[in-house]
LUMLOKOL-422173 format. One line per 5 residues: number of its first residue (from 1); their letters; for each residue x, y, z of N, C-alpha, C. Coordinates in steps of 0.2 Angstrom, whole numbers, plus 5000, padded with zeros to 4 digits. Example, Ala and Ser with C-alpha at 12.3 -4.5 7.8 and 13.67 -1.06 7.14 Angstrom:
// LUMLOKOL-422173
1> AS> 5066 4972 5039 5062 4978 5039 5066 4984 5039 ~ 5064 4989 5035 5068 4995 5036 5064 5000 5039;
***
This chain:
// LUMLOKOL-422173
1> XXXXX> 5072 5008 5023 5066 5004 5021 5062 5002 5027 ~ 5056 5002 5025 5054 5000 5034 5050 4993 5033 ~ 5053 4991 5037 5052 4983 5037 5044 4979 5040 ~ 5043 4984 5044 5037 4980 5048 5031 4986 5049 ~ 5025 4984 5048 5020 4988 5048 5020 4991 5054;
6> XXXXX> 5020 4990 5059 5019 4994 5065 5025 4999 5066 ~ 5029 4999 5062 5035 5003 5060 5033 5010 5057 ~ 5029 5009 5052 5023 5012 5047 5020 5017 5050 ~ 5015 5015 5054 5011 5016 5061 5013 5023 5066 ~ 5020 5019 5068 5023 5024 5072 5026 5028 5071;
11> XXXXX> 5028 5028 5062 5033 5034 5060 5025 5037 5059 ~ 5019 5036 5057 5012 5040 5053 5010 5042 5060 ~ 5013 5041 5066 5010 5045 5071 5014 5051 5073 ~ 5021 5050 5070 5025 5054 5076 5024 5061 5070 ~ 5021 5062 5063 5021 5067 5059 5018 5072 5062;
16> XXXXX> 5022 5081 5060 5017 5084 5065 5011 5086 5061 ~ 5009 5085 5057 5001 5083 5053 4997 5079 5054 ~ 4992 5078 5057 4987 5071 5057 4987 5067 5050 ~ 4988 5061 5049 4989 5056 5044 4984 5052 5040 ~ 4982 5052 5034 4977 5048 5032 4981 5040 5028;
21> XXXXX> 4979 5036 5030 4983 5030 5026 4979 5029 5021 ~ 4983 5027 5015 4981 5025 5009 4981 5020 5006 ~ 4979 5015 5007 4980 5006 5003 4978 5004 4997 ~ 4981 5002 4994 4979 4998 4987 4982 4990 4987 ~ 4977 4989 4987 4978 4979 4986 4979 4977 4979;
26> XXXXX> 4984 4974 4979 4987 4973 4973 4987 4964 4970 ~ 4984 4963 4966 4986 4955 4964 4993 4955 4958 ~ 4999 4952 4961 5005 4952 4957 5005 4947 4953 ~ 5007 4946 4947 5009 4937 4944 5016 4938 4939 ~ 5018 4935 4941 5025 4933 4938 5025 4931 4930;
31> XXXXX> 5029 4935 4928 5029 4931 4920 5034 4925 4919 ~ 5038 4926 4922 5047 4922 4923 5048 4920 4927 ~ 5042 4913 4931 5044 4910 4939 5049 4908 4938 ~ 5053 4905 4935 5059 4901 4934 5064 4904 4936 ~ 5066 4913 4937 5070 4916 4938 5070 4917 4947;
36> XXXXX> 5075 4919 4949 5075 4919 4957 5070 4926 4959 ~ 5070 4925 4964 5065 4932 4964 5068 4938 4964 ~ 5073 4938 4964 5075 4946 4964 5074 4948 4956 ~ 5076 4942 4951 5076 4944 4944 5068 4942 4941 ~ 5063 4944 4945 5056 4941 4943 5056 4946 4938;
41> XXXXX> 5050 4945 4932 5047 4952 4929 5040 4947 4929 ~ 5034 4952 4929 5027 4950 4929 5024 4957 4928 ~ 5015 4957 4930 5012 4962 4930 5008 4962 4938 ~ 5007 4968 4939 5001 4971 4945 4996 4974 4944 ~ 4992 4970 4945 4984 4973 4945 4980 4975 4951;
46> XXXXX> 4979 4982 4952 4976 4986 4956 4970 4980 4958 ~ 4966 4978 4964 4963 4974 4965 4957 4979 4968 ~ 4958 4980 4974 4955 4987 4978 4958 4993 4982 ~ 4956 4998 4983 4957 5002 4987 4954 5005 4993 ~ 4958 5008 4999 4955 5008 5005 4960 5014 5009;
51> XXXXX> 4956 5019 5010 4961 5023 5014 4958 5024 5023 ~ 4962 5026 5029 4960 5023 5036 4964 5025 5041 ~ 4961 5030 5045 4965 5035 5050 4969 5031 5053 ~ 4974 5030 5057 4979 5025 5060 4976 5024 5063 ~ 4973 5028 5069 4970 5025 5075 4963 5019 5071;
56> XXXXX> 4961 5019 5066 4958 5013 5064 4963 5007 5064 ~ 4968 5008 5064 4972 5002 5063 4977 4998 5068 ~ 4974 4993 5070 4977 4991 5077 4986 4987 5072 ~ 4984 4980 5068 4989 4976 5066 4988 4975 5061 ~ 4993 4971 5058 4994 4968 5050 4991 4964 5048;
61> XXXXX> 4989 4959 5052 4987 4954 5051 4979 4956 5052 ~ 4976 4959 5058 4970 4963 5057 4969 4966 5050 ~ 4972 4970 5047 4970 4974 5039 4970 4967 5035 ~ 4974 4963 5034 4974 4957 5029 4967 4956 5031 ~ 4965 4955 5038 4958 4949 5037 4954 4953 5035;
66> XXXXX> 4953 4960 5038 4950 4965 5034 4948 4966 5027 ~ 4953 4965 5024 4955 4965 5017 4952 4958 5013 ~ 4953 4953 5018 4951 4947 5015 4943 4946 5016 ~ 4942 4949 5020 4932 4948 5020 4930 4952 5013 ~ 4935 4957 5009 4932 4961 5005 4933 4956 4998;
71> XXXXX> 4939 4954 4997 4943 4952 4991 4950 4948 4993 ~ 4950 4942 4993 4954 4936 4993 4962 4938 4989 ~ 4960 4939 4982 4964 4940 4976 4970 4944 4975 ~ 4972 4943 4982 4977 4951 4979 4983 4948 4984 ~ 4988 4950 4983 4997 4946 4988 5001 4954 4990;
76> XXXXX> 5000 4961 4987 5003 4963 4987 5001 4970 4992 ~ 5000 4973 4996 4994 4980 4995 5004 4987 4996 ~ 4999 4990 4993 5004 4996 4992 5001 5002 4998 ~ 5007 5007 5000 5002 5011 5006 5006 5018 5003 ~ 5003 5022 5005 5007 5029 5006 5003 5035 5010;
81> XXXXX> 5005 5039 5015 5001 5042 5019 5000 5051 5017 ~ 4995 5053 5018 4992 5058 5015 4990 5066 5022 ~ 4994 5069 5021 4995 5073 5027 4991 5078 5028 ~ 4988 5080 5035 4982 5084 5036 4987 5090 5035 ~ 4980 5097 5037 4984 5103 5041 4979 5105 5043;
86> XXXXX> 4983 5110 5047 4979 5113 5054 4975 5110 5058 ~ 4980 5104 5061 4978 5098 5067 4972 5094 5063 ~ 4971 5094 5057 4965 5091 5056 4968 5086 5050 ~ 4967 5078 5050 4969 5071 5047 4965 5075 5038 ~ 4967 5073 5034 4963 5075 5027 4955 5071 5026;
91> XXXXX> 4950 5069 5025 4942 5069 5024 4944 5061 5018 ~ 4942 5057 5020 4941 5051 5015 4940 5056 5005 ~ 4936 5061 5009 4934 5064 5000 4942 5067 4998 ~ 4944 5070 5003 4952 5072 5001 4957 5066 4997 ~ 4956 5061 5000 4959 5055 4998 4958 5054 4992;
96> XXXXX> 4952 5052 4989 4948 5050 4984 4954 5050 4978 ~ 4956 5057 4975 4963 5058 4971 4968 5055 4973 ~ 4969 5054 4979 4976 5050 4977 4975 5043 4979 ~ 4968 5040 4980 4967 5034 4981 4968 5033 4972 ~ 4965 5036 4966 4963 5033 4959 4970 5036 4957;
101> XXXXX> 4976 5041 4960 4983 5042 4958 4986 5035 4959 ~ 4987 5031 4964 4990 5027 4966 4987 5021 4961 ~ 4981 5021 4960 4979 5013 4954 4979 5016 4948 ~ 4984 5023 4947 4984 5025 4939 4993 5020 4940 ~ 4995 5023 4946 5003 5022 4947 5005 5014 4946;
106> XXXXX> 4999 5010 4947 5001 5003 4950 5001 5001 4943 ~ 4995 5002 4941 4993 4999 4934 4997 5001 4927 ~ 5002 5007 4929 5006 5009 4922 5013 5006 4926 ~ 5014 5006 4931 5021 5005 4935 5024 5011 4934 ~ 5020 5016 4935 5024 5021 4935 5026 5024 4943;
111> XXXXX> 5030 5027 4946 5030 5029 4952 5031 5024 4957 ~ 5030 5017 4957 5030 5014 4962 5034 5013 4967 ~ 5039 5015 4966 5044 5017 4972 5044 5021 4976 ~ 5039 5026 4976 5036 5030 4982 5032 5028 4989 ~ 5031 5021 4986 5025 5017 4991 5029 5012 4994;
116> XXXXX> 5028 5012 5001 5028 5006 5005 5024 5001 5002 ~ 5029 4994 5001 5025 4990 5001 5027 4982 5006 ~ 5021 4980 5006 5021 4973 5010 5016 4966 5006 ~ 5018 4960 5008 5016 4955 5003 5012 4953 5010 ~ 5007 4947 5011 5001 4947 5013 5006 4944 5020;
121> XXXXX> 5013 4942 5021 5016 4939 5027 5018 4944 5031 ~ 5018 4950 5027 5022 4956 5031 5028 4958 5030 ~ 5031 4953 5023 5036 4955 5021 5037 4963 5016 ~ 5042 4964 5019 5043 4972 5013 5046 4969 5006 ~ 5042 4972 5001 5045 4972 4995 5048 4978 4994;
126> XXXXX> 5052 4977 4987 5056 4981 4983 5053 4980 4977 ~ 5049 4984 4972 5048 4983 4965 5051 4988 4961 ~ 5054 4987 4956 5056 4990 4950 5054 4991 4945 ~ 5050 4996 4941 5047 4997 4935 5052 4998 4928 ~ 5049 4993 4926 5052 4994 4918 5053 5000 4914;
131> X> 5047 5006 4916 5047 5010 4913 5051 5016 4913;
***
């Protein structure tokens, strides 16, 4: 599991494909606070979407403020990385499908174990689907 965004970063650089990053900000709410967190159950709502060559992305904490000047609302964002070919990163237009695959995935809980996740401090999550 990878623990720290810059982790992220360095694995999306070392691929021998150019890499396009794919983000979805996600607002989580709890149905069951009472339970410890590992046994939480709640829902996730896709909030925004954003995809961004690495080299746009210096740190963590930079993409939060980033994030935050668009949309406050959201504790969770989900990532998954989208491979070029022929030395060439994939076209924002390229992205666009698995930018609306990813908020079909958040919003049924289907799939979500494919995505790296991080909550707004940089901690890595584990989520589980019901389904």
């Amino acid at each position: 599991m990878i623990k720290l965004f810059k982790e992220l970063l360095s694995m999306t650089n070392e691929q021998a494909e150019p890499q396009r990053l794919l983000f979805l900000f996600a607002n989580a709410e709890s149905t069951n606070e009472k339970k410890s967190k590992k046994h939480q159950r709640g829902t996730i709502s896709p909030v925004m979407c954003v995809d961004k060559l690495p080299a746009d992305l210096s740190t963590y904490s930079a993409l939060v403020k980033e994030a935050d000047a668009i949309e406050k609302n959201w504790n969770f964002v989900f990532i998954a990385s989208l491979s070029g070919e022929n030395g060439k990163a994939p076209t924002e237009e390229e992205a666009e499908p698995f930018l609306n695959k990813m908020t079909n995935d958040i919003a049924t809980g289907n799939g979500i174990g494919r995505y790296v996740i991080f909550d707004r401090e940089e901690n890595p999550i584990e989520l589980e689907s019901d389904s």
